[in-house]
LOFITOR-958003 format. One line per field, with one value per residue (C-alpha): residue number from 1; residue in three letters; x, y, z. Coordinates in nm, 2 decimals. Layout:
<recs>
resi <- c(NUM:...)
resn <- c(ALA:...)
u <- c(X:...)
v <- c(Y:...)
w <- c(Z:...)
</recs>
This chain:
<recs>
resi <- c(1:2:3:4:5:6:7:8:9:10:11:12:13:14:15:16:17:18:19:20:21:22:23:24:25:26:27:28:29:30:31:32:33:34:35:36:37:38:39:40:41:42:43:44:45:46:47:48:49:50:51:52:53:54:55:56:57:58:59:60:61:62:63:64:65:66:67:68:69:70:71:72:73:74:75:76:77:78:79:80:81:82:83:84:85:86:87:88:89:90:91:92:93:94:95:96:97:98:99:100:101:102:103:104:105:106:107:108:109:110:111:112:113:114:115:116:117:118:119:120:121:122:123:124:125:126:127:128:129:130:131:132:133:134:135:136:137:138:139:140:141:142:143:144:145:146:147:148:149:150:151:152:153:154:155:156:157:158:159:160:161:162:163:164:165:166:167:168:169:170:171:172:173:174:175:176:177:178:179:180:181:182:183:184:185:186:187:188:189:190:191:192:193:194:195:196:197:198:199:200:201:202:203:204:205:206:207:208:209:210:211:212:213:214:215:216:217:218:219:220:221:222:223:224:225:226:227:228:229:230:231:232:233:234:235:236:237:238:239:240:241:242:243:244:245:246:247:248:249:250:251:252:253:254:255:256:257:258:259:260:261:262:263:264:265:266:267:268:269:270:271:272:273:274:275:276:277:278:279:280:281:282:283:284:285:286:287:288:289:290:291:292:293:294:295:296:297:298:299)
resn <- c(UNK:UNK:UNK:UNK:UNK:UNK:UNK:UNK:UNK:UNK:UNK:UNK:UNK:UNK:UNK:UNK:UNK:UNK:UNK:UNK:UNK:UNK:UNK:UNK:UNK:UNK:UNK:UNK:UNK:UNK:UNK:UNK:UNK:UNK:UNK:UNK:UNK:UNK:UNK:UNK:UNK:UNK:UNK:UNK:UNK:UNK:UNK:UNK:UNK:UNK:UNK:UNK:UNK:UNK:UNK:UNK:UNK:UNK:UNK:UNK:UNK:UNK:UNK:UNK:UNK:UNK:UNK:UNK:UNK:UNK:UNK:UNK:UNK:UNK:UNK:UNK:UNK:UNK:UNK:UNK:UNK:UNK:UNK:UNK:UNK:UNK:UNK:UNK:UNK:UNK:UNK:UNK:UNK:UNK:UNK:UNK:UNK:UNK:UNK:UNK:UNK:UNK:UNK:UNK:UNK:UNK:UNK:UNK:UNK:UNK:UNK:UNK:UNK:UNK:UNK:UNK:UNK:UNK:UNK:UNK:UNK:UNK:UNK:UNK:UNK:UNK:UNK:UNK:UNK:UNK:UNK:UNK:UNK:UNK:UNK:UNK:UNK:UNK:UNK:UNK:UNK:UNK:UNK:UNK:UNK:UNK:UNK:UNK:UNK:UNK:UNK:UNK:UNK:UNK:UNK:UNK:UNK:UNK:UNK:UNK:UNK:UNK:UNK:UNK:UNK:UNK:UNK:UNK:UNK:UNK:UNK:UNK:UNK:UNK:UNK:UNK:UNK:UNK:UNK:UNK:UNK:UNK:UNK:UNK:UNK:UNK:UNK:UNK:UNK:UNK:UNK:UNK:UNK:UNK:UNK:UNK:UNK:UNK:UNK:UNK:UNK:UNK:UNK:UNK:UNK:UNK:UNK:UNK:UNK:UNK:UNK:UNK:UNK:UNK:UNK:UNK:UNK:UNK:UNK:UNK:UNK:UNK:UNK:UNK:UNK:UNK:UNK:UNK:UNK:UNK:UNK:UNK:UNK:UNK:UNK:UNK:UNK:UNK:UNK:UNK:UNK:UNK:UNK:UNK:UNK:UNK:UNK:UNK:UNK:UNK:UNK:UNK:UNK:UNK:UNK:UNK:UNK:UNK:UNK:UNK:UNK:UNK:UNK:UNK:UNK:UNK:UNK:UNK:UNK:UNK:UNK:UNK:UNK:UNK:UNK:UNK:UNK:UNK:UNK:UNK:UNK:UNK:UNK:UNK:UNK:UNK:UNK:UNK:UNK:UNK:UNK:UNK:UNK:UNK:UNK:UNK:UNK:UNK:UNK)
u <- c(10.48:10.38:10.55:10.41:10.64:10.54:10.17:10.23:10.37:10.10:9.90:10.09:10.13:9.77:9.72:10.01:9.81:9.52:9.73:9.86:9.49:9.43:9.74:9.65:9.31:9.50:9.70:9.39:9.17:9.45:9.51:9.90:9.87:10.11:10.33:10.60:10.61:10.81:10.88:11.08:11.20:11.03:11.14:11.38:11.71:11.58:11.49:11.31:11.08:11.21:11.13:11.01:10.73:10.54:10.29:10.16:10.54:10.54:10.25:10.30:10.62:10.53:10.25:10.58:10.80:10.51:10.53:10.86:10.80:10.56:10.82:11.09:10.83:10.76:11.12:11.12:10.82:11.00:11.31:11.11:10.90:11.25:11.29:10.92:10.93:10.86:10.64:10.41:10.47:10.07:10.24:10.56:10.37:10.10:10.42:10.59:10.23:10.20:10.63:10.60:10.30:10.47:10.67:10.36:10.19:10.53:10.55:10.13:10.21:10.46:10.29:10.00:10.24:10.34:9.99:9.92:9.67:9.47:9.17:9.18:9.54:9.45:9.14:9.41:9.65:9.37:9.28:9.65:9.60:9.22:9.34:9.67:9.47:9.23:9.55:9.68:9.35:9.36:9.75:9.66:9.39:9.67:9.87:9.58:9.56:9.80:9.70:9.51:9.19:8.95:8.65:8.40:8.33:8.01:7.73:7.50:7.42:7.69:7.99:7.82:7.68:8.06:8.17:7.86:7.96:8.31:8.21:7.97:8.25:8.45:8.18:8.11:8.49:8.52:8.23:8.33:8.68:8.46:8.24:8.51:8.69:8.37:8.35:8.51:8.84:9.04:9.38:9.47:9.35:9.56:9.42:9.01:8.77:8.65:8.35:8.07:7.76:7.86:7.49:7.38:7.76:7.72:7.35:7.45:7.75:7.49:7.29:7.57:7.60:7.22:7.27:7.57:7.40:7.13:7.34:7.53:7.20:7.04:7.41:7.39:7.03:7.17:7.47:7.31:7.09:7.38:7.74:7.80:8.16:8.08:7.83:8.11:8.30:7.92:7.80:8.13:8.09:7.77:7.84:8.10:7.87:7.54:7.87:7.99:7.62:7.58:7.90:7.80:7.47:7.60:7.90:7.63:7.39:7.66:7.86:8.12:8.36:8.70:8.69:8.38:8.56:8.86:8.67:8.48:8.86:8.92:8.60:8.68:8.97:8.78:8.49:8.79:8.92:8.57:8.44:8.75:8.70:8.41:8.43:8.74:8.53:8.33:8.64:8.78:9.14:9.32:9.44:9.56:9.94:9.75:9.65:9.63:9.24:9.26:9.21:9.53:9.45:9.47:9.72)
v <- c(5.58:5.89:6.18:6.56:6.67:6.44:6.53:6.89:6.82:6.65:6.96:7.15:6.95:6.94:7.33:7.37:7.11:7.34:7.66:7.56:7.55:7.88:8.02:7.88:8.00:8.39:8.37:8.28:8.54:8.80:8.76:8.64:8.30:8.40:8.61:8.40:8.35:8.07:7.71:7.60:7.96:8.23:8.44:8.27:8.45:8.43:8.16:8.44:8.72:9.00:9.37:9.41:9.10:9.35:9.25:8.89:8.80:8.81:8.62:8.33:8.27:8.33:8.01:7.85:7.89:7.74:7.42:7.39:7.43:7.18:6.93:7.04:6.97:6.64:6.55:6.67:6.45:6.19:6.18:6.25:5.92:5.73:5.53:5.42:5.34:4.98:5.02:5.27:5.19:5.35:5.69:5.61:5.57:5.86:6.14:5.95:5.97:6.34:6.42:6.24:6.45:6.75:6.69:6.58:6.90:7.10:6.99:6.95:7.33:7.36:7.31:7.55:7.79:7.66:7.62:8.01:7.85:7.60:7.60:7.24:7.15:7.41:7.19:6.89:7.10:7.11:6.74:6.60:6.93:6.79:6.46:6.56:6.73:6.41:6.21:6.45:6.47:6.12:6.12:6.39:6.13:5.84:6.00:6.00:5.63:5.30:5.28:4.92:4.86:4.76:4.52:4.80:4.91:5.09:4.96:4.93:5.16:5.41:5.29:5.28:5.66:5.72:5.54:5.78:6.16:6.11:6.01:6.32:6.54:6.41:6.49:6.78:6.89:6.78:7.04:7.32:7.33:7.27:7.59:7.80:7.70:7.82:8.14:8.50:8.44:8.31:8.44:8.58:8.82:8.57:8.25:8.10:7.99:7.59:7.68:7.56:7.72:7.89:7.88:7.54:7.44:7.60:7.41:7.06:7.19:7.27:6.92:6.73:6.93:6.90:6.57:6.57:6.75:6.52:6.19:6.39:6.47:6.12:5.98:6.23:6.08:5.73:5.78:5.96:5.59:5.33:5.48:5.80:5.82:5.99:6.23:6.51:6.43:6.47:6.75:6.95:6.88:6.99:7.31:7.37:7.23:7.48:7.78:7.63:7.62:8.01:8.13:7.96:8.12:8.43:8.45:8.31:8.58:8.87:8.85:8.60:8.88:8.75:8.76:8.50:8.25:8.24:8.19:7.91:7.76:7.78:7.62:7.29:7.21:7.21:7.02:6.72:6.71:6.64:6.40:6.18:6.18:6.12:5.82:5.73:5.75:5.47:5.21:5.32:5.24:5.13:5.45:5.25:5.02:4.72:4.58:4.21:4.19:4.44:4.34:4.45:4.70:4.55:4.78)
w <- c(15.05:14.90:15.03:15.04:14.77:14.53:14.62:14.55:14.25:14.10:14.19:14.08:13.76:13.72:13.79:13.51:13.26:13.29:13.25:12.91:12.78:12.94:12.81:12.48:12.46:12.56:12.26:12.04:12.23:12.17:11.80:11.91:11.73:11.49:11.74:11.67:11.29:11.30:11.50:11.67:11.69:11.73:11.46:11.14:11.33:11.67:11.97:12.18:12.06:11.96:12.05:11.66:11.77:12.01:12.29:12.05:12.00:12.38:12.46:12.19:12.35:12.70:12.58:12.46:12.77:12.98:12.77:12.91:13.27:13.22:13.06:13.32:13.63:13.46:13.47:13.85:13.93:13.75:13.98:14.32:14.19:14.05:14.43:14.44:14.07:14.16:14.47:14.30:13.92:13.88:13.97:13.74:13.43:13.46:13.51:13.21:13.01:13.10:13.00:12.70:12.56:12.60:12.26:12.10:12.15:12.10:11.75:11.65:11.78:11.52:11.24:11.33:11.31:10.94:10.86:10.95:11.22:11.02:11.23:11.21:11.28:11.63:11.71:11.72:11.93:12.18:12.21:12.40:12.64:12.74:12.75:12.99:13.21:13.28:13.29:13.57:13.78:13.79:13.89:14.16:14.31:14.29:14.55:14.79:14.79:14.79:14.38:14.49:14.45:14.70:14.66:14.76:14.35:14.30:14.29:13.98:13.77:13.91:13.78:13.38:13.46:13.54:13.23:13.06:13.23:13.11:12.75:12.77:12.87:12.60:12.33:12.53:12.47:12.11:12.02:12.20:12.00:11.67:11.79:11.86:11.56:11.39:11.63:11.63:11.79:11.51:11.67:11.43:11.13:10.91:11.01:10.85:11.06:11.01:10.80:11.03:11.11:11.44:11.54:11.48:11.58:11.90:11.97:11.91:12.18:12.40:12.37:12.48:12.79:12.89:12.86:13.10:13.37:13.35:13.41:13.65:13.89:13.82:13.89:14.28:14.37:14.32:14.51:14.82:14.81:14.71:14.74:14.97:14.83:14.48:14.67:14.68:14.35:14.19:14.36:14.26:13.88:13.88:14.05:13.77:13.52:13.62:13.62:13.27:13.13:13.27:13.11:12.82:12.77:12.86:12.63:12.35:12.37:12.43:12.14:12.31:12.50:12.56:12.92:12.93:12.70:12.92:13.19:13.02:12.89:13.31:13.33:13.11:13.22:13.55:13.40:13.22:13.58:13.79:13.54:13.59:14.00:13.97:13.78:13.97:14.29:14.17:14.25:14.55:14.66:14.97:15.17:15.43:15.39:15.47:15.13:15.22:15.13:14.86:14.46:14.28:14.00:13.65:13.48)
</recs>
């Protein structure tokens, strides 16, 4: 049984996975990458920032305080989950998957900071984060259900176009940290950009999302015909798709302003999280206790 408080805190882990992209992308936007000169403290003689580190000493670290509230509700979620450990071991796993890349991403953070913010070693401090919020969507959506499947799987083609719009966001991901490694917002005036050619960088970005919205609408008329249960999970990443594309162009043709590229950071994390329900929605679960003519999940 999956109580309130653990449901909450799956939002609420999710909501925080998100907010440690945004917060990232703050410090890069700001030119605090380097606010904190050193790791794991801030400063060689200090823990915290210090008064000397100004406005970017405070916002590196406020980036690195939120890393451990995230760790610190992970352990929370682990000891509300600890009594149904072995009735809902799909729930266990997911909030140990999420703790356990916290460390990962505290130390690939690390040595950004030693590499003065190697635009490449940042472009890897980005991939766990994407990959932790799909990892929490998908733990949010457990707690809706019993975690078993039933026998009522999409019907063909849907569950391959799932399989295809969360490949495409994937991409989709992967070249939007190349193009704004290649971009303006280094974050800081020590740090290189990755060489690229920010305009041809930032089309083959684009071509990748076309081709998402296009799987996503053919994906929506299939699913009004066959399988009315991915209707809403469709319909919202396409809003936030058509809102992602319009920020994009936007920020493109306006010099990319900070406040549009944070938005657009809000954005994907939004995008990560509505391509995983939807292809979740493609093999529903039981939501009711009676499981007896349910297909147990293959873990």
């Amino acid at each position: 049984m999956v109580t309130t408080k653990i449901r909450v805190a799956a939002w609420a882990m999710l909501i925080a996975q998100g907010g440690i992209i945004l917060s990232g992308g703050i410090v890069r936007l700001t030119g605090s990458g380097l606010g904190c000169t050193d790791w794991p403290k801030c400063t060689p003689d200090s823990l915290v920032t210090t008064p000397e580190m100004g406005i970017h000493g405070l916002i590196e670290f406020g980036n690195r305080t939120l890393a451990v509230a995230l760790a610190i509700l992970g352990v929370i979620i682990l000891l509300l989950l600890w009594k149904s450990r072995k009735q809902r071991p799909d729930l266990f796993w997911l909030n140990l998957g999420l703790l356990a890349i916290v460390p990962v991403q505290a130390i690939v953070g690390g040595i950004t900071v030693w590499t003065k913010l190697n635009p490449w070693v940042v472009a890897g401090h980005f991939v766990p984060s994407a990959i932790a919020v799909g990892v929490a969507a998908y733990f949010v959506r457990r707690t809706y259900d019993t975690g078993v499947r039933t026998g009522d799987k999409a019907p063909s083609p849907l569950p391959a176009l799932g399989w295809i719009i969360l490949a495409l966001t994937a991409i989709v991901v992967l070249f939007g940290v190349l193009t704004t490694g290649a971009g303006p917002h280094s974050g800081s005036t020590m740090s290189t950009r990755n060489g690229l050619d920010n305009v041809w960088i930032t089309r083959a970005h684009a071509f990748p999302v076309w081709l998402l919205i296009i799987a996503t609408i053919t994906s929506l008329v299939i699913a009004r015909k066959k399988h009315n249960v991915m209707v809403k999970p469709l319909i919202v990443l396409l809003i936030i798709e058509l809102a992602q594309g319009l920020i994009g162009y936007i920020q493109y043709f306006t010099g990319v302003p900070i406040v549009l590229v944070a938005f657009h950071m809000i954005g994907l994390s939004a995008t990560i999280a509505a391509s995983v329900a939807v292809l979740d929605s493609a093999y529903p679960r039981s939501t009711h206790a009676n499981t007896d003519h349910a297909v147990p999940v293959v873990r």
